[in-house]
N, C-alpha and C positions, 0 to 999 in steps of 0.2 A: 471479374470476381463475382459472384453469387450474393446475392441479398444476404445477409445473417440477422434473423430475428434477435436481437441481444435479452432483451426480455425473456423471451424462448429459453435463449442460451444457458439463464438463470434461475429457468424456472419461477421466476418474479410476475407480478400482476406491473401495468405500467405505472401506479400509483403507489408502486414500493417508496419506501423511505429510504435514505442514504445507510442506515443504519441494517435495514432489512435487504440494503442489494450487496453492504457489505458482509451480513452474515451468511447470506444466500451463496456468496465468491469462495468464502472460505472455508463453506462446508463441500462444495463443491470440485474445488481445491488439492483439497485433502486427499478425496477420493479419486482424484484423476492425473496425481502428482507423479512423472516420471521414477521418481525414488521408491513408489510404491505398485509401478507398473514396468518395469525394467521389461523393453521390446516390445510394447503392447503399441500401436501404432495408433490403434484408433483411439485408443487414452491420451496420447501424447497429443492427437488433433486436436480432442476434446479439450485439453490442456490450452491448449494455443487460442481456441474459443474465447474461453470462461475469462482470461488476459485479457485480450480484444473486450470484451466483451464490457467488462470491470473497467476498463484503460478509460472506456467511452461514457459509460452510466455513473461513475461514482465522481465523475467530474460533470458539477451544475452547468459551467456555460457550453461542453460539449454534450450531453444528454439535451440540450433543451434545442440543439442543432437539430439533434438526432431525428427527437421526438418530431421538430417540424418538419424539415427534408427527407428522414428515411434514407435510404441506401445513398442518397448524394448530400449526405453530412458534413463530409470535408471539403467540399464546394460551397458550404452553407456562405461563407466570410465573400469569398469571392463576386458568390452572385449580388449580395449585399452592397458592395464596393460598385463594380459595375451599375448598379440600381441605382446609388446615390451619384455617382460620377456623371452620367447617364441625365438624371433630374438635372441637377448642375447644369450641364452644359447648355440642356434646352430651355434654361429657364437665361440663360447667356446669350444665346443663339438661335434658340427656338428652331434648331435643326438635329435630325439625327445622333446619335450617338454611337459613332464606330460602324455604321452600317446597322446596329439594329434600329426595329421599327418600333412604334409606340405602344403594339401589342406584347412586345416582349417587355416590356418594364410597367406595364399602366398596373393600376390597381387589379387585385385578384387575378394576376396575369397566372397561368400554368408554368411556374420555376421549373418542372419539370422536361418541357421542352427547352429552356434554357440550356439546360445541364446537358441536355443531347445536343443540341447543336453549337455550345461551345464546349463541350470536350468530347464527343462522341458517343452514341449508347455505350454504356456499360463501362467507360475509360474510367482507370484509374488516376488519370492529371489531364495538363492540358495538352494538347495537338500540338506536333513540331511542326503542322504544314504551313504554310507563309500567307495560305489562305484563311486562317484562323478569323474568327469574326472578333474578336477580343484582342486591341493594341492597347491599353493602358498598363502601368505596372503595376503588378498584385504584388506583395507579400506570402511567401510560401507558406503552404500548410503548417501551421504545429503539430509535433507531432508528441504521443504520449505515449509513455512504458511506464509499468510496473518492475522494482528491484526487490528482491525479496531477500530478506536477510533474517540471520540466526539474535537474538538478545545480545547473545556476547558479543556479535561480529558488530552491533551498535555501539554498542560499550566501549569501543574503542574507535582514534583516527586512522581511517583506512583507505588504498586506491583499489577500484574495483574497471575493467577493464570492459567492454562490453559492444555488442556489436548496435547498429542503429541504419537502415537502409542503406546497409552493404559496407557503413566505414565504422570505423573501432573510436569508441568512445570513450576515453579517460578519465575519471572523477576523483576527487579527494573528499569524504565522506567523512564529514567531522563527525567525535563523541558525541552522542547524546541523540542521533535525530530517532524523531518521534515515531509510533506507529502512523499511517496515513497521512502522512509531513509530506511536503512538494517542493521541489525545488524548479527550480528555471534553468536550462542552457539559453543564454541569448545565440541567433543565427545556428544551432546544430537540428535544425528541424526541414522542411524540404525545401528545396528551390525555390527563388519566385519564378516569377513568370515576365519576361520582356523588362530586362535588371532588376524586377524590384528587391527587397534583401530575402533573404532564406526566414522562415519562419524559425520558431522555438522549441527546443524540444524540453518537455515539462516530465522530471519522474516523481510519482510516487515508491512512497517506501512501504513495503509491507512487512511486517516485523512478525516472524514466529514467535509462538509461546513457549518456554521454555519450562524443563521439568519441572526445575529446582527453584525457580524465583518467580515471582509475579509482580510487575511492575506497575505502579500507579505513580503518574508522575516523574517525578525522578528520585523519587523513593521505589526501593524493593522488598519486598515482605518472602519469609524462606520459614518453612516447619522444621525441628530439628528435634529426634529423636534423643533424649537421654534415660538411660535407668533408672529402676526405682532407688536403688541404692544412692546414685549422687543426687536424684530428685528430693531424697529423703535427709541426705550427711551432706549435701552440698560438697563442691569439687570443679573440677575443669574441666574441661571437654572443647574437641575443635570445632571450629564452623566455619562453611564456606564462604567466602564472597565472590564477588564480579571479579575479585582479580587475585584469588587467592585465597590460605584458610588464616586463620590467626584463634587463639586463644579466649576460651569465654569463660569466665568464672560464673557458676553454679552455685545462688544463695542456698542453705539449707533449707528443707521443709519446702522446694518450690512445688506450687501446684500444675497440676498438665493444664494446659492453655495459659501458662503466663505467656506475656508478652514481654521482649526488652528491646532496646534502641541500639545499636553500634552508628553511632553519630559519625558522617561523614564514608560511610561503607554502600553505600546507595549507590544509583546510577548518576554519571555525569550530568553534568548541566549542559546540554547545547552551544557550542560556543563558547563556552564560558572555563577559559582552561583552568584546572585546580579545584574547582566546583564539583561538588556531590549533595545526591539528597541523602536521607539515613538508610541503613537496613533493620528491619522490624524480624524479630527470631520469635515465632510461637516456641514454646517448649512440647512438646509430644511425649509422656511419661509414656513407657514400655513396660506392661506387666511380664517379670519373668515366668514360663512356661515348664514343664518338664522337672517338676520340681522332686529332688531326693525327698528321701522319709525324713534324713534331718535336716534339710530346710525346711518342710512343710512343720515338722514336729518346734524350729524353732519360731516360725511366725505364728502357731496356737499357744507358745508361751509369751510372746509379744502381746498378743489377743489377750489372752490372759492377764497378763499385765497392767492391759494401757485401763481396761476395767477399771 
């Protein structure tokens, strides 16, 4: 597989912050999202990219891989392991390690010839030849994905089904998880290598913004339009939640931009089943429009009046 600049990929300097490679993913994202390129092919690469790309930068101990090894990132662990196993031995033995020599482990040794002559130029893992220069047992790669989910589809406990080098992966996806929250599969990440266990597979969640609510925490804040008329006479009106609409009563005389609490209308707590934070309702008064000669003629006598 070919080098990919992931910095490139991002249009990022390498000195981005977490915060800058993740606004950099999602604006990028956006624009290159299947849903908003239906058959465009080099979108959907592009797509596949900015993934990779995000999977590897917005996580500190693989970015700091990246930064030092470049294109043999995911051998970073490996080479490390052999390094120290390696030291080990000779300071046991004061012989060889596996057939390598002391220029392939001494201090500022080129990792890069490493990587070629135990997995091959350009190999994506290691050699099935029996002539392999590497007998100890490694721990497989971890591997990283991105899930990407709707606000509501958090909101709720849900199985999400999903493919992971080549087998179907199954999850139970509790209420409440976070924007950029991570979870752990133990052993569902690559093979080792000469028995050792399979590595991890780690997802993050990327959580879309949605129209109607904006989430801080596990409180959700929602604008809701009412007239002048019940802004003015007070009344009822509906509003949505996360899991449905219910009934809001309307002080008299409310002003536009009030704010009110529906206690317990929030998003889930994590874990935490029967938990919610609040939802927070701006009011949005709606001046009416289009007004007849005797509405207009009755709100100059109102004017008149309140004088």
């Amino acid at each position: 597989m070919a080098y990919i600049d992931y910095y490139k990929v991002l249009g990022i300097d390498k000195k981005a912050t977490a915060d800058e490679i993740k606004k950099a993913y999602r604006k990028l994202a956006r624009k290159y999202h299947p849903d908003v390129n239906p058959g465009d092919k080099e979108a959907e690469r592009k797509f596949k990219e900015l993934n990779e790309a995000n999977e590897v930068l917005s996580n500190p101990a693989n970015r700091a891989k990246y930064d030092q090894y470049g294109e043999h990132w995911k051998h970073g662990e490996q080479y490390e392991q052999a390094q120290q196993q390696h030291r080990s031995h000779q300071s046991r033995q004061g012989a060889n390690y596996g057939g390598f020599s002391e220029s392939d482990f001494g201090e500022g040794a080129d990792f890069s010839d490493f990587f070629q002559s135990m997995f091959g130029a350009g190999s994506g893992g290691f050699s099935g030849s029996s002539r392999g220069r590497a007998s100890g047992k490694f721990k497989g790669q971890d591997v990283e994905a991105t899930l990407n989910l709707h606000l509501r589809d958090a909101a709720k406990t849900h199985q999400q089904t999903f493919d992971i080098n080549g087998k179907k992966v199954r999850i139970t996806i509790p209420a409440g998880i976070a924007d950029g929250q991570k979870i752990k599969l133990k052993g569902h990440g690559n093979p080792g290598h000469n028995g050792g266990p399979s590595g991890d597979l780690f997802i993050t969640f990327n959580i879309a913004e949605d129209h109607q609510f904006k989430r801080i925490g596990n409180d959700l804040t929602a604008d809701l339009e009412i007239d002048l008329y019940t802004a003015i006479l007070g009344g009822e009106t509906l509003v949505k939640t996360i899991d449905g609409a219910v009934n809001l009563k309307v002080k008299p005389e409310t002003q536009n931009g009030t704010k009110v609490k529906l206690k317990g209308k929030g998003f889930p707590v994590y874990k935490k089943e029967g938990e919610f934070g609040d939802l927070y309702v701006t009011y949005v008064v709606k001046i009416p429009t289009n007004l007849t000669d005797q509405e207009r003629e009755l709100f100059l006598q109102l004017k008149k009046i309140s004088k």
